[in-house]
N, C-alpha and C positions, 0 to 999 in steps of 0.2 A: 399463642403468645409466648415471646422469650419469657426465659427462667429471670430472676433477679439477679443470675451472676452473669449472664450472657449479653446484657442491657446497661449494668451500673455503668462502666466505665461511658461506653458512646453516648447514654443516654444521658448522663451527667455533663458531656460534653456540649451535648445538643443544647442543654436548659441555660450550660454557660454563657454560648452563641445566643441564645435566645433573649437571656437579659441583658445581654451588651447593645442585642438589636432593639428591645425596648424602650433602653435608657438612650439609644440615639433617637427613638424614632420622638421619646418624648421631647429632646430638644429640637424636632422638628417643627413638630405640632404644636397648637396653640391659637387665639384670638387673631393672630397675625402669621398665618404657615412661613417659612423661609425655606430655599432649596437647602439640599446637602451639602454644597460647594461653601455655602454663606458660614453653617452651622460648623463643618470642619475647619475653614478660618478662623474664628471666631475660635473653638478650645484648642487652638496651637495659636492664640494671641495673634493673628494677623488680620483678624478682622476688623470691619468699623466699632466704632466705641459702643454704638448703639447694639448691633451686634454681638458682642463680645458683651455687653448687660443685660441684654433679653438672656441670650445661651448660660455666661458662667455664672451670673450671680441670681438668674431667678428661674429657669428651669431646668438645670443641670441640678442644683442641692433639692430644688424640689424634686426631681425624679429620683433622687439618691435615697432622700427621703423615706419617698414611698417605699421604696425597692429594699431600704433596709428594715423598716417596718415591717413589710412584707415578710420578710426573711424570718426575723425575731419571732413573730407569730408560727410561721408554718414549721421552723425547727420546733418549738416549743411544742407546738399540737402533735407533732410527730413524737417526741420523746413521750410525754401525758399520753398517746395515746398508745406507746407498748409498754407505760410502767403499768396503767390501768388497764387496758388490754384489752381496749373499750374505744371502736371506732369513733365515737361519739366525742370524746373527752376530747379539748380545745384549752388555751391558755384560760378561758376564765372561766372554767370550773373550780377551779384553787380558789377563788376570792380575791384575787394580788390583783389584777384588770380594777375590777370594783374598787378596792384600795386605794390604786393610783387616782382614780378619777374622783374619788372620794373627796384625797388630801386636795387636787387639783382645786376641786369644787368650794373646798373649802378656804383657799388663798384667795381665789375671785369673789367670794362672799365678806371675807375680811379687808378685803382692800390690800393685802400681802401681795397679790398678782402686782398692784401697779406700780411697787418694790422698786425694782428692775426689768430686764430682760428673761432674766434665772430664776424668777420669782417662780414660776408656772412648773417648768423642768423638774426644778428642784422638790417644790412640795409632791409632784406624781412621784418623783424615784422615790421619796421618803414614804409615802405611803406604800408603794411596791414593795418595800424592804421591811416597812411595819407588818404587813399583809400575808410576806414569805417569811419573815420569823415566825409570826403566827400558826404556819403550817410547818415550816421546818419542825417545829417543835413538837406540832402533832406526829409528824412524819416520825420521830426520835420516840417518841411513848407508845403509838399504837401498833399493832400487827397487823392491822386488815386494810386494804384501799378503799373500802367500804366506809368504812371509820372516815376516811379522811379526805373523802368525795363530798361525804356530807357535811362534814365542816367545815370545806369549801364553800358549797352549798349556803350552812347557812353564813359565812362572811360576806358571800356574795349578798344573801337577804340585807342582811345588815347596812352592809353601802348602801346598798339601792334606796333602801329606807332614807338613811342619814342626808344624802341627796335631795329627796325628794323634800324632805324637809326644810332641808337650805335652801330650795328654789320658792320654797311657799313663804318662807321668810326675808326673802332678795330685798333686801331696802331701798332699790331702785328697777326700774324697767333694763336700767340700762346695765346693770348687774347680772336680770336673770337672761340677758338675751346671750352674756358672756355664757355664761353658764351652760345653756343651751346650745351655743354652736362650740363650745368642748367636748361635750358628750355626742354629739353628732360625727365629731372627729374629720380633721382636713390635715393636710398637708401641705396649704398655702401659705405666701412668705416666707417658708424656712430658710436657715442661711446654711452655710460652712458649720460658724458658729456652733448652732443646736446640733448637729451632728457629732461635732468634738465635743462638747459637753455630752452627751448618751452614751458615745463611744465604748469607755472605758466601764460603762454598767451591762452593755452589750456583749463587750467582747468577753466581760468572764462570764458572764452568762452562757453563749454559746460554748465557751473553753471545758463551763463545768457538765451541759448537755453532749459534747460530744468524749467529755472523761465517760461519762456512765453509758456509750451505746454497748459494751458487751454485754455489763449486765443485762440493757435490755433486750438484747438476743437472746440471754438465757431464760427470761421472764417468758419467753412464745411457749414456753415449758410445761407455765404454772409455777407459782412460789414454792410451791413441797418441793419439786424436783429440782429447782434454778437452788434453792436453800442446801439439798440435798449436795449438786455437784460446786458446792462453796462459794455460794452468791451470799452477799451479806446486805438483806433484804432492807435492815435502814440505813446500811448507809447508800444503797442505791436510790432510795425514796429521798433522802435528803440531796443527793447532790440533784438529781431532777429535777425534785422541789425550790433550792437555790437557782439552779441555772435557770428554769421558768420565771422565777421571781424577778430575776435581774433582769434579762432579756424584753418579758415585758413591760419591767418597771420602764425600760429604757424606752420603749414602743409607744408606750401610753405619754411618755412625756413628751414623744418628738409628736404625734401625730393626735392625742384624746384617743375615745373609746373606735375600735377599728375589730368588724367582730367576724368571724364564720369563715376566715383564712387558712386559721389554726384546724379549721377541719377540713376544707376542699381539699385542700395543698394536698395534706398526707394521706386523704383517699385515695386522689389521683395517683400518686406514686406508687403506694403499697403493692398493687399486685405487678408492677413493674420492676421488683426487687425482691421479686418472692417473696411477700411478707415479713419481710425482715426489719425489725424496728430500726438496727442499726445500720443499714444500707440507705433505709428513707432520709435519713435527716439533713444529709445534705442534698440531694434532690428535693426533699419540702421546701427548702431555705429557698433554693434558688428559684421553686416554681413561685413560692409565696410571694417573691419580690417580683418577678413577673406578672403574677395577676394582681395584686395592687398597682402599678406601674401603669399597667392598661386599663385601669379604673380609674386611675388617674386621668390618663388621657381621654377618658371619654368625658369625664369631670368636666377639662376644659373644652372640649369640643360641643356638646349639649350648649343648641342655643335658647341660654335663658336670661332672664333679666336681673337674678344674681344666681352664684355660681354654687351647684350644688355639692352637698356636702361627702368625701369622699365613705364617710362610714353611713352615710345613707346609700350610698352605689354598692356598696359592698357587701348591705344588708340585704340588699333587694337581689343581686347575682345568690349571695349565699346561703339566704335562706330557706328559694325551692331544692339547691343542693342539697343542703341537711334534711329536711327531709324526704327527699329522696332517698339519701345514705341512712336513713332511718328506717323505711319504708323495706329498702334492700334488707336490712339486718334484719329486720321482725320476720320478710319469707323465709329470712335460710334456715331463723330459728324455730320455724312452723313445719 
């Protein structure tokens, strides 16, 4: 197998190809396929109207959707998983996942969702941003990633709980069904819109994920040693910690709960970049948007009599993965 420096560039390249082919193919596919002649019309505006409304306004932002969702997770898993240096670690180890879908849950049980449009968006990034202060702060007081796995840990406990409780409490059927297909997580009906509102919690997310990849190349070290050649250990925890926070916050709000991305993505990549935390992160990004994209599209293509949910697709591809990559770690450490 190439080294990771022999690979990054082409390989990066290929994954680029790769999701531009996925986000076409997704505006190919669908309830009703259309050729590629039709679909190319249609995003340079020369299509029929009907055409150009299937393509731009409802499967283009929805593959965009996926694909950036995608991204946000599998950079995020990639950074979490060379700060902790822990194949295993995925965006919602930290508790901020839990958080968002927490607040989420919490607006549809109030009746706040039925607000507006912004209603839903807005309570996930606030709870993302309650959820990564909560750990930035741990990040800023403790020394150990032990420490602060498990406080993740237990925040995640905590959601889960607080959830589960607002579902047993749902004041109507038609509350907890809301409820239920948020935490199932899809990426149907998204507009432009929902996108531009995430955007800007996304993008310094990623800004602050890819400020901290050297540190996490010196972290392959061990802390003694990365501390030793002048890493400064919280503030590299913190900016992780932030750029997870946002990144996800932004994920959770455009798509609900979407899990085990955050770990394929940067499995797959790792030994394609010689283990290098800072090499993976934009190869995660691009893979993660690529294999949501095409769980997407299998989403719509599964003929069922409604349309299943993309974070149930995603549970089901990701979970014999994880353990797998579980299974691998336990022999190498035997």
């Amino acid at each position: 197998m190439r080294t990771g420096s022999a690979w990054s560039v082409p390989g990066t390249a290929a994954l680029m190809l790769a999701s531009l082919a996925a986000l076409f193919a997704a505006s190919l596919l669908g309830s009703t396929p259309l050729e590629a002649e039709r679909v190319l019309a249609a995003l340079l505006g020369r299509g029929t109207v009907g055409d150009q409304l299937v393509v731009v306004h409802i499967r283009l932002p929805r593959s965009l959707t996926a694909f950036t969702v995608g991204a946000a997770l599998g950079a995020s898993g990639a950074a979490l998983q060379g700060l902790l240096r822990n194949p295993l670690a995925e965006p919602g180890v930290l508790g901020v996942s839990a958080m968002a879908s927490l607040a989420a849950t919490a607006a549809l049980y109030t009746g706040y969702a039925a607000a507006s449009a912004w209603s839903m968006p807005t309570a996930a990034i606030a709870g993302a941003l309650a959820g990564t202060a909560l750990i930035a702060f741990a990040a800023l007081r403790t020394a150990s990633a032990v420490t602060l796995i498990l406080i993740g840990v237990g925040l995640s406990s905590f959601a889960g709980a607080a959830m589960n409780l607002l579902m047993s409490l749902a004041p109507n059927p038609f509350s907890l069904a809301d409820m239920i297909n948020w935490m199932l997580g899809s990426v149907a009906n998204r507009s432009f819109l929902d996108l531009a509102f995430a955007a800007p919690f996304l993008v310094a997310g990623l800004c602050l994920l890819f400020a901290a990849r050297r540190g996490l190349s010196a972290l392959t070290l061990g802390e003694e040693a990365a501390s030793g050649v002048g890493l400064n250990l919280r503030q590299q925890r913190l900016l992780v910690v932030l750029g997870t926070g946002l990144a996800t916050g932004a994920a959770v709000a455009l798509a609900g709960v979407i899990g085990f991305v955050g770990i394929v993505a940067p499995h797959i990549v790792r030994p394609m970049v010689d283990h290098d935390p800072a090499r993976s992160l934009l190869p995660s990004a691009l893979l993660g948007g690529v294999i949501l994209v095409l769980a997407d599209i299998g989403v719509r293509l599964v003929p069922t009599t409604s349309e299943l949910k993309l974070g149930v697709v995603a549970a089901l591809i990701g979970a014999p993965a994880f353990i797998w990559i579980a299974m691998q770690r336990r022999s190498v450490h035997d």
